[in-house]
Backbone atoms as SQL, in Angstrom:
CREATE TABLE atoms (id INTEGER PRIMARY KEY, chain TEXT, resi INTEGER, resn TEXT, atom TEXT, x REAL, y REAL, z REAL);
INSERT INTO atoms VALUES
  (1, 'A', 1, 'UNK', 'N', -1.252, 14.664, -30.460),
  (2, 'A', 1, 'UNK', 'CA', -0.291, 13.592, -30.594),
  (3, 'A', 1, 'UNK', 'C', -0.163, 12.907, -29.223),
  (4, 'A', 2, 'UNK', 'N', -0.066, 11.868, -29.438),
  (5, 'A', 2, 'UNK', 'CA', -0.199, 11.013, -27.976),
  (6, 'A', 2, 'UNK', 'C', 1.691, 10.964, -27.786),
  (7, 'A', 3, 'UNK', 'N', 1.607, 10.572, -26.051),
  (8, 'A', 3, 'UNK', 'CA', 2.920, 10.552, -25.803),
  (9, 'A', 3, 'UNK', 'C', 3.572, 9.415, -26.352),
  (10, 'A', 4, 'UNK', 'N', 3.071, 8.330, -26.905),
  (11, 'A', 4, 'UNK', 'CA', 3.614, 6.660, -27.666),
  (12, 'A', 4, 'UNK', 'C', 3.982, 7.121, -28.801),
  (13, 'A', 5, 'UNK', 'N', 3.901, 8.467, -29.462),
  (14, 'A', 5, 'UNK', 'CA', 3.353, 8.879, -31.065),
  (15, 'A', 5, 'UNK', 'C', 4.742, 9.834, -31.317),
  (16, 'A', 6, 'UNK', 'N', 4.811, 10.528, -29.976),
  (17, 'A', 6, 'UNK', 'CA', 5.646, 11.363, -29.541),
  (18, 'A', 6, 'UNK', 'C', 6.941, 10.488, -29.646),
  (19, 'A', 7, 'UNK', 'N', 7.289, 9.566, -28.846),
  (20, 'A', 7, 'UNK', 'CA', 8.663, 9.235, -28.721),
  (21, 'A', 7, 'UNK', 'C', 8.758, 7.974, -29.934),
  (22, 'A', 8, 'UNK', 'N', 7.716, 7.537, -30.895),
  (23, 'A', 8, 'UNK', 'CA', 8.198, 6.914, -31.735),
  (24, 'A', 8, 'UNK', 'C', 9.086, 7.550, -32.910),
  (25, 'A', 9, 'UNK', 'N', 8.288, 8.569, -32.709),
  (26, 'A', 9, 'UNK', 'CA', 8.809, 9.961, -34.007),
  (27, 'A', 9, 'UNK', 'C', 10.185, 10.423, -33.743),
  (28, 'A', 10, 'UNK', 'N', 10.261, 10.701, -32.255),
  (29, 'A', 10, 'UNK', 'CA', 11.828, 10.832, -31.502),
  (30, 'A', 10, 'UNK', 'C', 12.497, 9.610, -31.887),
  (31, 'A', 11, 'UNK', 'N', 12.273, 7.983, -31.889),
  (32, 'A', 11, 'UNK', 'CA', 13.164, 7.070, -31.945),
  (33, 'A', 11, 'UNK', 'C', 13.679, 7.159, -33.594),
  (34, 'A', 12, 'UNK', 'N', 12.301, 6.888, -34.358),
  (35, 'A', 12, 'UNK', 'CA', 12.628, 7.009, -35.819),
  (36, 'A', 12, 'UNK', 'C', 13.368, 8.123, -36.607),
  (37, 'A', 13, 'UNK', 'N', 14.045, 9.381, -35.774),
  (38, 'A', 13, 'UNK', 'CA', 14.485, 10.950, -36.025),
  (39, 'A', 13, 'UNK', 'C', 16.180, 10.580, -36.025),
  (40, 'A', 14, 'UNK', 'N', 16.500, 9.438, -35.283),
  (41, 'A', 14, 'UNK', 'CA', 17.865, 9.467, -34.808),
  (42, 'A', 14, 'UNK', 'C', 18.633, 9.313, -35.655),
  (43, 'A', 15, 'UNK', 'N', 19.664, 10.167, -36.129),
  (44, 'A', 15, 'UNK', 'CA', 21.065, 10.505, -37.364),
  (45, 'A', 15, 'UNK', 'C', 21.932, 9.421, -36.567),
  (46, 'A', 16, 'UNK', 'N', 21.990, 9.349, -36.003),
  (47, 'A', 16, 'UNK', 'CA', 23.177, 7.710, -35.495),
  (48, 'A', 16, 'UNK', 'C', 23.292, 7.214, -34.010),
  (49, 'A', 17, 'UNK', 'N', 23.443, 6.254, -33.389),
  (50, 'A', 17, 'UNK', 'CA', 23.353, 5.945, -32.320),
  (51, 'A', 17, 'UNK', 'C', 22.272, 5.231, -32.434),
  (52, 'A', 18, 'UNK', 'N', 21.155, 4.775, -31.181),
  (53, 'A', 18, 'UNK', 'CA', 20.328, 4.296, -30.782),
  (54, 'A', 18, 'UNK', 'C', 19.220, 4.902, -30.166),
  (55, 'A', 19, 'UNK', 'N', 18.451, 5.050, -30.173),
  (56, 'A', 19, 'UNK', 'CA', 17.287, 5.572, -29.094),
  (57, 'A', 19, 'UNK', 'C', 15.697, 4.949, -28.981),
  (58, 'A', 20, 'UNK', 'N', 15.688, 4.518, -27.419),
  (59, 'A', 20, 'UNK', 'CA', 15.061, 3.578, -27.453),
  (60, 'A', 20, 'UNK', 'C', 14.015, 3.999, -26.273),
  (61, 'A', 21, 'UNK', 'N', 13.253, 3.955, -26.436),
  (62, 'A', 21, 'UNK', 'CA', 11.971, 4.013, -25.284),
  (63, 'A', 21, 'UNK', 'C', 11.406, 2.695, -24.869),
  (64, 'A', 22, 'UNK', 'N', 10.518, 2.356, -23.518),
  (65, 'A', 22, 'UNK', 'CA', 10.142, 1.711, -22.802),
  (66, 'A', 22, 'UNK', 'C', 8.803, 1.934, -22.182),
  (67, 'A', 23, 'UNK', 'N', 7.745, 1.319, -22.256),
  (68, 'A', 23, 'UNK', 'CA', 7.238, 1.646, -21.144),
  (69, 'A', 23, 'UNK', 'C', 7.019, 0.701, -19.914),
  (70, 'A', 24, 'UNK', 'N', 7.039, 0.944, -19.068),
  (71, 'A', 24, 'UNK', 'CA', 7.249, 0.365, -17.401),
  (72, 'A', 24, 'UNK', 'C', 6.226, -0.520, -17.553),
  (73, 'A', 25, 'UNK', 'N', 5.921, -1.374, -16.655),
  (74, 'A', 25, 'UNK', 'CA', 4.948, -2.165, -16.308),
  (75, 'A', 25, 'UNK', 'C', 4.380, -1.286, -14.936),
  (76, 'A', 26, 'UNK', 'N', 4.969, -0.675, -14.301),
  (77, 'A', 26, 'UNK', 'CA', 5.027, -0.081, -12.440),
  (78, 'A', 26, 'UNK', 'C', 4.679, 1.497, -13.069),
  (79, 'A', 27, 'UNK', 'N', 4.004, 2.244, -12.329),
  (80, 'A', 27, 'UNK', 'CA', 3.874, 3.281, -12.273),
  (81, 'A', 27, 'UNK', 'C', 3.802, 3.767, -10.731),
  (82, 'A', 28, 'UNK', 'N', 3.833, 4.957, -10.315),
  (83, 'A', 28, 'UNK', 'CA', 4.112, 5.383, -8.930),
  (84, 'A', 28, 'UNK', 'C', 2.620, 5.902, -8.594),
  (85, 'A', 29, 'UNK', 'N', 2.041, 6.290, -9.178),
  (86, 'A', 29, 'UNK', 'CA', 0.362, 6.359, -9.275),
  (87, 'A', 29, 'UNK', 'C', -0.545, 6.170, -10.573),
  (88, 'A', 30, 'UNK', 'N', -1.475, 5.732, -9.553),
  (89, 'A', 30, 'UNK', 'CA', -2.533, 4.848, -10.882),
  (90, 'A', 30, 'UNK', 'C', -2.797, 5.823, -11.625),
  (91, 'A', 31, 'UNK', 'N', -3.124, 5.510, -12.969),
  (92, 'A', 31, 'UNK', 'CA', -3.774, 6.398, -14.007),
  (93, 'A', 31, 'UNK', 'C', -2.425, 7.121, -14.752),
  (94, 'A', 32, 'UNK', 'N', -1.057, 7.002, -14.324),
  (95, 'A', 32, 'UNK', 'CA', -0.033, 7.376, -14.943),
  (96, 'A', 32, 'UNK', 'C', 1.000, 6.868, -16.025),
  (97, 'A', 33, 'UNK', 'N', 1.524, 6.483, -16.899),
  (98, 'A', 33, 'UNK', 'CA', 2.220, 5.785, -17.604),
  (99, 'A', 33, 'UNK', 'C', 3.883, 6.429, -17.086),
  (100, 'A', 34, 'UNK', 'N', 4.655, 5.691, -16.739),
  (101, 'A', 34, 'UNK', 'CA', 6.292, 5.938, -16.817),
  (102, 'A', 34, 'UNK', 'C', 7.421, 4.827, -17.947),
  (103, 'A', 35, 'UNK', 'N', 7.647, 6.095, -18.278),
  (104, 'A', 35, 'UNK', 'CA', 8.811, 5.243, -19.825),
  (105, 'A', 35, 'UNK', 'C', 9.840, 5.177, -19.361),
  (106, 'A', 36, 'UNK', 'N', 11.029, 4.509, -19.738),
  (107, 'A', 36, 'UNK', 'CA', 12.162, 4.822, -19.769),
  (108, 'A', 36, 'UNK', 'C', 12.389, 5.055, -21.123),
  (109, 'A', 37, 'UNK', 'N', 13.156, 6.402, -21.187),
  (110, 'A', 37, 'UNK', 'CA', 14.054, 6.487, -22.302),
  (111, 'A', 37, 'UNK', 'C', 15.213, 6.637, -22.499),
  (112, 'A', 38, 'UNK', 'N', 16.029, 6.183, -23.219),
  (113, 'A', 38, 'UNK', 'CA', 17.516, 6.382, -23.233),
  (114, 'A', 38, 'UNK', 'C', 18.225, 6.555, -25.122),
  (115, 'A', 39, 'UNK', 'N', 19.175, 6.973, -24.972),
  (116, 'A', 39, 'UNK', 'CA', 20.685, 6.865, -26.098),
  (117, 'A', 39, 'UNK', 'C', 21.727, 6.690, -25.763),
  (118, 'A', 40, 'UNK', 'N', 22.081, 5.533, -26.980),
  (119, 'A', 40, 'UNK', 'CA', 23.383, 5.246, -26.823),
  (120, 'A', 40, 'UNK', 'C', 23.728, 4.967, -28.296),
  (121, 'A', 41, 'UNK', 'N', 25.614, 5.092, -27.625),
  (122, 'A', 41, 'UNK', 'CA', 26.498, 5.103, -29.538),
  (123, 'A', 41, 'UNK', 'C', 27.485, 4.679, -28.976),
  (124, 'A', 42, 'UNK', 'N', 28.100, 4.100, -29.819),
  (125, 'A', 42, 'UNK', 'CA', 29.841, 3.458, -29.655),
  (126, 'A', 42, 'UNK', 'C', 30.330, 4.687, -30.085),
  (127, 'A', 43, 'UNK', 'N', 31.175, 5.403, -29.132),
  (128, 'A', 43, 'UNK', 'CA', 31.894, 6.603, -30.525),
  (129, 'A', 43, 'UNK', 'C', 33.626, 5.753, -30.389),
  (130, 'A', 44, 'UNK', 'N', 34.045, 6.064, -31.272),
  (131, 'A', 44, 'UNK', 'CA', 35.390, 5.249, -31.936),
  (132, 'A', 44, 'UNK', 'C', 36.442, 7.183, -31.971),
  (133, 'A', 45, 'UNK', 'N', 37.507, 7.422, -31.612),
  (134, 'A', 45, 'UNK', 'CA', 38.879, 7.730, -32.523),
  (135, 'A', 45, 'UNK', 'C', 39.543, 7.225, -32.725),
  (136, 'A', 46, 'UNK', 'N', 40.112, 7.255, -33.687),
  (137, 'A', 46, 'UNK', 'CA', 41.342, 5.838, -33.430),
  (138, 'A', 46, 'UNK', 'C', 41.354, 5.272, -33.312),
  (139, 'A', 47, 'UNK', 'N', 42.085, 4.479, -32.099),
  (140, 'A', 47, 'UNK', 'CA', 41.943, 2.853, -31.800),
  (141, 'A', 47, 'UNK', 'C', 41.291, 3.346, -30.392),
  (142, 'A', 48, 'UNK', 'N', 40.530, 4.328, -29.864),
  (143, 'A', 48, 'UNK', 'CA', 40.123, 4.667, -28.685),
  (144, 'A', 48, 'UNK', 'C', 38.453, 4.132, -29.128),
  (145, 'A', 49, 'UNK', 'N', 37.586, 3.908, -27.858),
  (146, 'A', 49, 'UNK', 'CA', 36.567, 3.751, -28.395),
  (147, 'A', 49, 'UNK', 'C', 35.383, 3.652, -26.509),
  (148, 'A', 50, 'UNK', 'N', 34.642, 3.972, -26.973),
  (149, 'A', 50, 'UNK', 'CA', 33.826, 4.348, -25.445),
  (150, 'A', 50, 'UNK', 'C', 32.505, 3.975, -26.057),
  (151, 'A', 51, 'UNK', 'N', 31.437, 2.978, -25.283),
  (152, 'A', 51, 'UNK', 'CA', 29.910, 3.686, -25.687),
  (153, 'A', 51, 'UNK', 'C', 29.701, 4.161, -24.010),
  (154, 'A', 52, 'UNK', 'N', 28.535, 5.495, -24.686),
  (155, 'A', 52, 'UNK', 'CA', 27.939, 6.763, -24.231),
  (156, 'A', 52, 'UNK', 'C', 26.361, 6.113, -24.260),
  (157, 'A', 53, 'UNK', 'N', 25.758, 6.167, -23.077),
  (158, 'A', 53, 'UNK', 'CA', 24.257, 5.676, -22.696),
  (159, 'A', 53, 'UNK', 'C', 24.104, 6.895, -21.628),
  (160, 'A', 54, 'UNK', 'N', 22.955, 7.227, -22.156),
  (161, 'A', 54, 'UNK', 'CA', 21.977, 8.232, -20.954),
  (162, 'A', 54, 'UNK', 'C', 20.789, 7.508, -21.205),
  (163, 'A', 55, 'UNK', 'N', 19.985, 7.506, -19.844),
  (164, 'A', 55, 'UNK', 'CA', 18.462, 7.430, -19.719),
  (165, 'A', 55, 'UNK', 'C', 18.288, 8.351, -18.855),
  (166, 'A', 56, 'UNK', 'N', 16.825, 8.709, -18.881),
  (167, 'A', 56, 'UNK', 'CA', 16.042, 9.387, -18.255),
  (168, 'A', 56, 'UNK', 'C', 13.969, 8.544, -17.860),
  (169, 'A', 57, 'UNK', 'N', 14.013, 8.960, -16.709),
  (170, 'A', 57, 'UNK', 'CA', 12.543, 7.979, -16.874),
  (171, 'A', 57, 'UNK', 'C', 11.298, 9.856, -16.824),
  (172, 'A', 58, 'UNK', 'N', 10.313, 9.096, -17.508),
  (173, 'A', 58, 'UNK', 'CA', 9.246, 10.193, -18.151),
  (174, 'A', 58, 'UNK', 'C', 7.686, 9.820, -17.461),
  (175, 'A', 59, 'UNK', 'N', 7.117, 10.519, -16.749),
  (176, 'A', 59, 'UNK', 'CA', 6.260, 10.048, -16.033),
  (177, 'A', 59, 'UNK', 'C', 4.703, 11.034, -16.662),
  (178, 'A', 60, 'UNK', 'N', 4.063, 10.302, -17.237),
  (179, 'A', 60, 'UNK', 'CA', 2.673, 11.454, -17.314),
  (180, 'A', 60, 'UNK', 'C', 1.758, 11.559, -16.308),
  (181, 'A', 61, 'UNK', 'N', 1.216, 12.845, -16.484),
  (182, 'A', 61, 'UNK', 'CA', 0.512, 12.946, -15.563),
  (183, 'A', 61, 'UNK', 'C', -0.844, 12.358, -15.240),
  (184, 'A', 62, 'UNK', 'N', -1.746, 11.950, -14.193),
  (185, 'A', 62, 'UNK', 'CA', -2.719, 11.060, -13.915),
  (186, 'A', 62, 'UNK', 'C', -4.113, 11.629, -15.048),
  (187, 'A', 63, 'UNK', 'N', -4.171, 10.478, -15.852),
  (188, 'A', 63, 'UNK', 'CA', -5.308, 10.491, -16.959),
  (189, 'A', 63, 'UNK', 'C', -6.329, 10.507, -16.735),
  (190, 'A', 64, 'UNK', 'N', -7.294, 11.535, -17.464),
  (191, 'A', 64, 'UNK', 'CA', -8.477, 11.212, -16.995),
  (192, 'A', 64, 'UNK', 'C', -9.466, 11.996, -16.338),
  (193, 'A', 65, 'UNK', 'N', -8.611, 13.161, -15.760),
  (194, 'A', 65, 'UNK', 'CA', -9.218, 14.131, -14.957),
  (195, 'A', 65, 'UNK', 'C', -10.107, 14.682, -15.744),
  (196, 'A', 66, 'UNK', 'N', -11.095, 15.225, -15.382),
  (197, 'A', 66, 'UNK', 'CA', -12.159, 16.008, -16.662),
  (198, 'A', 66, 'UNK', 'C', -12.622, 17.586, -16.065),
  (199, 'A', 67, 'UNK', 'N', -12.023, 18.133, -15.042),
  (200, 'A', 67, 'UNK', 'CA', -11.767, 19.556, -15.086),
  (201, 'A', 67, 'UNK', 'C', -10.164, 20.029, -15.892),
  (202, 'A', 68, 'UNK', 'N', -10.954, 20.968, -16.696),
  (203, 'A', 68, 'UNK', 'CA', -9.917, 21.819, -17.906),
  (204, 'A', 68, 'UNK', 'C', -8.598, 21.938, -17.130),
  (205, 'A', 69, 'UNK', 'N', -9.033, 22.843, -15.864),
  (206, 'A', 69, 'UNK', 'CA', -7.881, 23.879, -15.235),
  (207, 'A', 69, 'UNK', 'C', -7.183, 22.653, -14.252),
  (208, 'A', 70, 'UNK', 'N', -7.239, 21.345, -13.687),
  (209, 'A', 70, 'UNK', 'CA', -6.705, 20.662, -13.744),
  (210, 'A', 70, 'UNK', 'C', -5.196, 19.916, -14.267),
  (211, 'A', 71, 'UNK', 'N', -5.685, 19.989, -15.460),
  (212, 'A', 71, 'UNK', 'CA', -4.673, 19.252, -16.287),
  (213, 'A', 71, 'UNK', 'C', -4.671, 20.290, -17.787),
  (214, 'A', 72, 'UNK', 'N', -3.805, 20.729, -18.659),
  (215, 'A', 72, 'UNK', 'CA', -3.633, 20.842, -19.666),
  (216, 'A', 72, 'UNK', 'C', -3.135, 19.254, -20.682),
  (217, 'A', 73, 'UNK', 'N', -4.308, 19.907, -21.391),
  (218, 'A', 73, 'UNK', 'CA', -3.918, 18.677, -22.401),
  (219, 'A', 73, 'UNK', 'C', -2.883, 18.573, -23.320),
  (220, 'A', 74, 'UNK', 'N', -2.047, 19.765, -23.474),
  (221, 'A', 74, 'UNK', 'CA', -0.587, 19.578, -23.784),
  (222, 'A', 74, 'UNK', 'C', 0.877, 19.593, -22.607),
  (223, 'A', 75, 'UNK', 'N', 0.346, 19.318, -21.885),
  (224, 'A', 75, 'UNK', 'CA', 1.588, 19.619, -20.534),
  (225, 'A', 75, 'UNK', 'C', 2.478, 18.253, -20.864),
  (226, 'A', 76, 'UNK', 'N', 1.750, 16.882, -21.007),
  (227, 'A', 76, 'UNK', 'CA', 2.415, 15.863, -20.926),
  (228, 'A', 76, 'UNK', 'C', 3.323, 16.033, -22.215),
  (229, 'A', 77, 'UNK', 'N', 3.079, 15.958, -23.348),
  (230, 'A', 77, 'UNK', 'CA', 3.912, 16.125, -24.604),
  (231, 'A', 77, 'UNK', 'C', 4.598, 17.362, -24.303),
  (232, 'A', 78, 'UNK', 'N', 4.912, 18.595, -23.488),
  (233, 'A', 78, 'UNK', 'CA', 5.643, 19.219, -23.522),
  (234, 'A', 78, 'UNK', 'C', 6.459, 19.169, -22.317),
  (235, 'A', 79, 'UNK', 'N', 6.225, 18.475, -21.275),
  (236, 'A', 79, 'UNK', 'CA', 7.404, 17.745, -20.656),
  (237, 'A', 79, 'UNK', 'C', 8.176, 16.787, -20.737),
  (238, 'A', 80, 'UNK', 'N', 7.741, 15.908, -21.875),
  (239, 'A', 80, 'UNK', 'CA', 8.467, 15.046, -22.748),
  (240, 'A', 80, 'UNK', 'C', 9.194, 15.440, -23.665),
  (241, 'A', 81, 'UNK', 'N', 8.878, 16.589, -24.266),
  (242, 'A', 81, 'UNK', 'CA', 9.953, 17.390, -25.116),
  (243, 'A', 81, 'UNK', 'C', 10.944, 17.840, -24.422),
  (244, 'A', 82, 'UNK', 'N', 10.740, 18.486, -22.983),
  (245, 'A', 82, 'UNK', 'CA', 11.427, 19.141, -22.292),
  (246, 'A', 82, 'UNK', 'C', 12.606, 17.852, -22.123),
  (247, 'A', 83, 'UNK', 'N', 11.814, 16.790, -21.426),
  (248, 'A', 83, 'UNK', 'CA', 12.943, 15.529, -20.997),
  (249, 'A', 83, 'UNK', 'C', 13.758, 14.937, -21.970),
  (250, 'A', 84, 'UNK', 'N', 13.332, 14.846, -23.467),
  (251, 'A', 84, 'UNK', 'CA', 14.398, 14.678, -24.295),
  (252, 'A', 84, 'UNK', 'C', 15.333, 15.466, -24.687),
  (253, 'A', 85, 'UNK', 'N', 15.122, 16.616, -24.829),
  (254, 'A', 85, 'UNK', 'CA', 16.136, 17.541, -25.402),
  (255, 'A', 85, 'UNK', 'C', 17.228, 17.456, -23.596),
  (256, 'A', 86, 'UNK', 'N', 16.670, 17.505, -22.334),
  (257, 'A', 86, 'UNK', 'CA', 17.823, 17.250, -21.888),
  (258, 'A', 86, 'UNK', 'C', 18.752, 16.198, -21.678),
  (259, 'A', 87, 'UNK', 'N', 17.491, 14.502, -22.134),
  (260, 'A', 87, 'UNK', 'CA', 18.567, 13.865, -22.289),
  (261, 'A', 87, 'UNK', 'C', 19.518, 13.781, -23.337),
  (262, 'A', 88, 'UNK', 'N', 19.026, 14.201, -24.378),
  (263, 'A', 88, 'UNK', 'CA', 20.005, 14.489, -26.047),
  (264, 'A', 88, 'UNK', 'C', 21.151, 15.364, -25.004),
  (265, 'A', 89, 'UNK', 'N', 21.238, 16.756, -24.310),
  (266, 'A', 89, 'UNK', 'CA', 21.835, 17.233, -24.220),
  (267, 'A', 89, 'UNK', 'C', 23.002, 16.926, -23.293),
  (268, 'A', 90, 'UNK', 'N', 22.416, 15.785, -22.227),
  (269, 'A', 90, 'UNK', 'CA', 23.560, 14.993, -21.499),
  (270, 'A', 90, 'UNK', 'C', 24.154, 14.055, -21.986),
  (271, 'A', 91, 'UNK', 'N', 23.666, 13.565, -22.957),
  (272, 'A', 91, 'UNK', 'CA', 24.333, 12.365, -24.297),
  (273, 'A', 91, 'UNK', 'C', 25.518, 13.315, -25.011),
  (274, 'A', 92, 'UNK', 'N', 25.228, 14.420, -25.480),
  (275, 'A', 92, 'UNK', 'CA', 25.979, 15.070, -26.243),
  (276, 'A', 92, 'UNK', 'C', 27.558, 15.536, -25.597),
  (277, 'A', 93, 'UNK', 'N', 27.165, 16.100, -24.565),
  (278, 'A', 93, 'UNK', 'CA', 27.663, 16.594, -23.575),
  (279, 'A', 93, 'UNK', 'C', 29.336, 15.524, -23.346),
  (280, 'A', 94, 'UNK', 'N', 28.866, 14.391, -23.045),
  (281, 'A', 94, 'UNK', 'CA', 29.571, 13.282, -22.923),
  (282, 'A', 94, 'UNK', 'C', 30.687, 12.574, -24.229),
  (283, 'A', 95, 'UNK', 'N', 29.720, 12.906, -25.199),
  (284, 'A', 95, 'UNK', 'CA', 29.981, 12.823, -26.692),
  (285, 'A', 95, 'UNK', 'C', 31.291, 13.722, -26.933),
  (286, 'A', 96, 'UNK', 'N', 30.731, 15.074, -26.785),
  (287, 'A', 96, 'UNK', 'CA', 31.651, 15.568, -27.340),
  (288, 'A', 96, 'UNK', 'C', 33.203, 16.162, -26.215),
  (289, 'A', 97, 'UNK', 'N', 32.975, 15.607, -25.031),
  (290, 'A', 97, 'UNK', 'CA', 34.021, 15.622, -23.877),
  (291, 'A', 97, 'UNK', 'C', 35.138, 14.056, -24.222),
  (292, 'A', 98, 'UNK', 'N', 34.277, 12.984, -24.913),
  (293, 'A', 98, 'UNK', 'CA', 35.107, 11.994, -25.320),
  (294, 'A', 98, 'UNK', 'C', 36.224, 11.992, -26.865),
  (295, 'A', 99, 'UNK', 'N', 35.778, 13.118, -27.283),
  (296, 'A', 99, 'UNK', 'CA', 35.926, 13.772, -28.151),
  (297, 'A', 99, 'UNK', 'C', 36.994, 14.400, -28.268),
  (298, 'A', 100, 'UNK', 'N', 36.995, 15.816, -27.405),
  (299, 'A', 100, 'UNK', 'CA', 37.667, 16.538, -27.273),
  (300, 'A', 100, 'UNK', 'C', 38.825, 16.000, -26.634),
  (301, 'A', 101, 'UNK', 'N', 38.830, 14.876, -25.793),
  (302, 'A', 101, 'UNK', 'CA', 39.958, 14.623, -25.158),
  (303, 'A', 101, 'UNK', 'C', 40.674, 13.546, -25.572),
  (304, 'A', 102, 'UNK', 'N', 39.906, 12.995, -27.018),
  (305, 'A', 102, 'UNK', 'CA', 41.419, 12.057, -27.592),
  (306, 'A', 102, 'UNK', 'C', 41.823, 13.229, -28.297),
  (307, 'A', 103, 'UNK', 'N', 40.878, 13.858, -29.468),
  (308, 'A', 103, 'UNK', 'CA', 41.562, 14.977, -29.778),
  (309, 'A', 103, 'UNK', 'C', 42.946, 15.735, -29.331),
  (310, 'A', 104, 'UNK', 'N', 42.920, 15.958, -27.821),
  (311, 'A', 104, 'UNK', 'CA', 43.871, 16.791, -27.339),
  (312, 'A', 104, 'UNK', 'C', 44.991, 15.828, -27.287),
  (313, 'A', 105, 'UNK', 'N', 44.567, 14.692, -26.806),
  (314, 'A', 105, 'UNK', 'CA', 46.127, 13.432, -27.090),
  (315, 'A', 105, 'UNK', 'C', 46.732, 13.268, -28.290),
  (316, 'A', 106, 'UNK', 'N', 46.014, 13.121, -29.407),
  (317, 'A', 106, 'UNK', 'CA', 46.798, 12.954, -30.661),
  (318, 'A', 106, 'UNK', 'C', 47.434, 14.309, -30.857),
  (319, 'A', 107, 'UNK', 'N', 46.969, 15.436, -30.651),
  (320, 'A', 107, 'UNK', 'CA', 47.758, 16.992, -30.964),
  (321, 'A', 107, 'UNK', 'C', 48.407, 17.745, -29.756),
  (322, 'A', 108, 'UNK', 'N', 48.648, 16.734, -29.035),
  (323, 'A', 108, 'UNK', 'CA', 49.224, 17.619, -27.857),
  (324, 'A', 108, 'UNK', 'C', 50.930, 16.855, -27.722),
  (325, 'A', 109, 'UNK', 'N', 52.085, 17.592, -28.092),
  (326, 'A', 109, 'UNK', 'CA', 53.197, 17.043, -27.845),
  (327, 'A', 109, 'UNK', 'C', 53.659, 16.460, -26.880);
């Protein structure tokens, strides 16, 4: 699975909010692709209401090399897994801290 294949499947997966990938025009070395990816959601309680955006940028590694022990040909798709699940997890994070704390206003005397 290519890394374009990878985060389309991630964009098209999303239960609510937004998630949106990029790829750069600039890379920091040749032969590399860098994305930006990010999520975002309006979350609403009440009449309270916040949107929540994380990005993270995703850099593969230089293409092309043709020694094995070099490069693994799954490293890039599994540091892209790695980088989404922590940006899901700093999205969430935020999510559910905006959460918890109207929560505590409406039930707290």
């Amino acid at each position: 699975m290519t890394i374009q294949e990878l985060l389309t499947n991630w964009k098209n997966d999303a239960l609510f909010g937004e998630r949106h990938f990029e790829r750069q025009s600039i890379t920091l070395v040749e032969g590399q692709e860098l994305y930006l990816i990010s999520v975002k959601c309006t979350v609403s309680v009440s009449r309270q209401s916040r949107l929540i955006e994380k990005h993270k940028f995703f850099q593969t590694r230089v293409q092309g090399l043709t020694d094995f022990n070099e490069i693994n040909p799954k490293a890039d798709e599994y540091i892209c897994k790695q980088i989404l699940l922590q940006l899901e997890s700093d999205f969430y994070s935020d999510y559910n801290e905006f959460i918890d704390e109207e929560i505590r206003k409406k039930t707290s005397p």
